[in-house]
Each structure stands twice: as structure tokens, then as C-alpha cells.
NULUM-701332 format. One record per residue (C-alpha): residue in one letter; x, y, z. Coordinates in steps of 0.02 Angstrom, whole numbers, plus 50000, padded with zeros to 5 digits. Each point is the difference from the previous one (the first is absolute). Last residue first. Example, Ala and Ser with C-alpha at 12.3 -4.5 7.8 and 13.67 -1.06 7.14 Angstrom:
S506844994750357/A499314982850033/
% end
This chain:
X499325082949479/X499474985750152/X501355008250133/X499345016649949/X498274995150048/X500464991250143/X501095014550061/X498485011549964/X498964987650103/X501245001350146/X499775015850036/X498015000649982/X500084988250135/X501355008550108/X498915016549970/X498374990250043/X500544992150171/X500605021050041/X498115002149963/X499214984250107/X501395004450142/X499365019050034/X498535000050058/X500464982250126/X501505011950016/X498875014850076/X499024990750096/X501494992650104/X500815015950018/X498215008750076/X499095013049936/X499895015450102/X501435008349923/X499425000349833/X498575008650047/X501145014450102/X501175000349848/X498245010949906/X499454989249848/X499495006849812/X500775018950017/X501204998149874/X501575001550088/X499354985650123/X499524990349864/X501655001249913/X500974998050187/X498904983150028/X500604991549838/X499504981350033/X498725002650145/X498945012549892/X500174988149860/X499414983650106/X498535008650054/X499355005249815/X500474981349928/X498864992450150/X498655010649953/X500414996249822/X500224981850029/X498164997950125/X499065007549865/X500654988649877/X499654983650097/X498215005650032/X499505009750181/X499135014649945/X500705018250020/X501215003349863/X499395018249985/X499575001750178/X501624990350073/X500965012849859/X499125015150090/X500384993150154/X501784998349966/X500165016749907/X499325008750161/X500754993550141/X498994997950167/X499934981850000/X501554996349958/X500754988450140/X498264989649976/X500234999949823/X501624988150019/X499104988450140/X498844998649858/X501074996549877/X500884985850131/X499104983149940/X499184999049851/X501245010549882/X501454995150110/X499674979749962/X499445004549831/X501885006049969/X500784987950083/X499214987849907/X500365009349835/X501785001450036/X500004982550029/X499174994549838/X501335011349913/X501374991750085/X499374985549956/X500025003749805/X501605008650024/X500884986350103/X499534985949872/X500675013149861/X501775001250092/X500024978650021/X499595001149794/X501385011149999/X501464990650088/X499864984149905/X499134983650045/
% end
């Protein structure tokens, strides 16, 4: 068995694991999540526009949160998030945010080396 089909085995589950993890957060800590931003304005205005509870809803709510913890000093320069609500979440909340998206960069990663690899 050579080197890349192992690499493409590791993809493919790799991708099923990243989307795991990913419902996993989804279901389990958004609402934790909106709970710390309650009072924000461009949260609750995306929790109204994305407001019932399908797959896709859930992702861009999800994808909103995780931005404002990824970049906190753009969103603080902008206006989006005050340091005082990113303060009150808790470390252990704010990697289960974050792992799902750093996940995907390592994923998306090591597709482009597949894809190079197969060229």
C-alpha cells in the first residue's frame, strides 16, 4: 500500500471527523455561546435572521461566534463585540468554538497537498 492512498484514507476520515465535531458544537455548546452574547447586537440580529433550529441555521450562528472569537481585536476595532463579552466566556468554551474551525484549516490544508500530490 503506498504512502498516498494511506494520505487519502486520512482525508476522507478526517473529513468525517471534522464534521462530527462540528455537529457535536453545533448541538451542544451554541447555546451556551449565545448565552455570553445576549446583549450584542449583530449576534442577535444574526440569531433573528437565522433563527430556527435546522442544520444551516445552527452553522451560521455557530460561524458568526466562532469569527468574533477568532479575530477579537478586528471586532473590537469595529464596534461588533466590547473585550468585556469576550471576557466572560470561559477558556474551555472558547476552544470547543474554536477547535471545529482551526480542524477545518488543517483539513483544507491537507486537501491542497492531496490535490497537488495527485497533479
Amino acid at each position: 500500500m503506498d504512502f498516498y492512498l494511506v494520505f487519502t484514507i486520512f482525508i476522507f476520515a478526517g473529513a468525517l471527523i471534522g464534521s462530527g465535531l462540528s455537529f457535536y458544537v453545533e448541538y451542544t455548546k451554541l447555546e451556551a455561546l449565545e448565552s455570553y452574547f445576549s446583549e450584542n447586537k449583530v449576534v442577535c440580529d444574526n440569531k433573528r435572521f437565522w433563527g430556527r433550529n435546522t442544520h444551516i441555521d445552527r452553522f451560521y450562528r455557530m460561524l458568526l461566534i466562532s469569527q468574533l472569537l477568532a479575530m477579537p481585536k478586528t471586532h473590537i476595532k469595529r464596534g461588533d463585540v466590547t473585550e468585556a463579552e469576550l471576557a466572560a466566556i470561559p477558556l474551555s468554551l472558547k476552544r470547543w468554538a474554536l477547535w471545529p474551525i482551526n480542524f477545518g484549516f488543517i483539513w483544507f490544508a491537507s486537501i491542497i497537498i492531496w490535490n497537488v500530490w495527485y497533479r
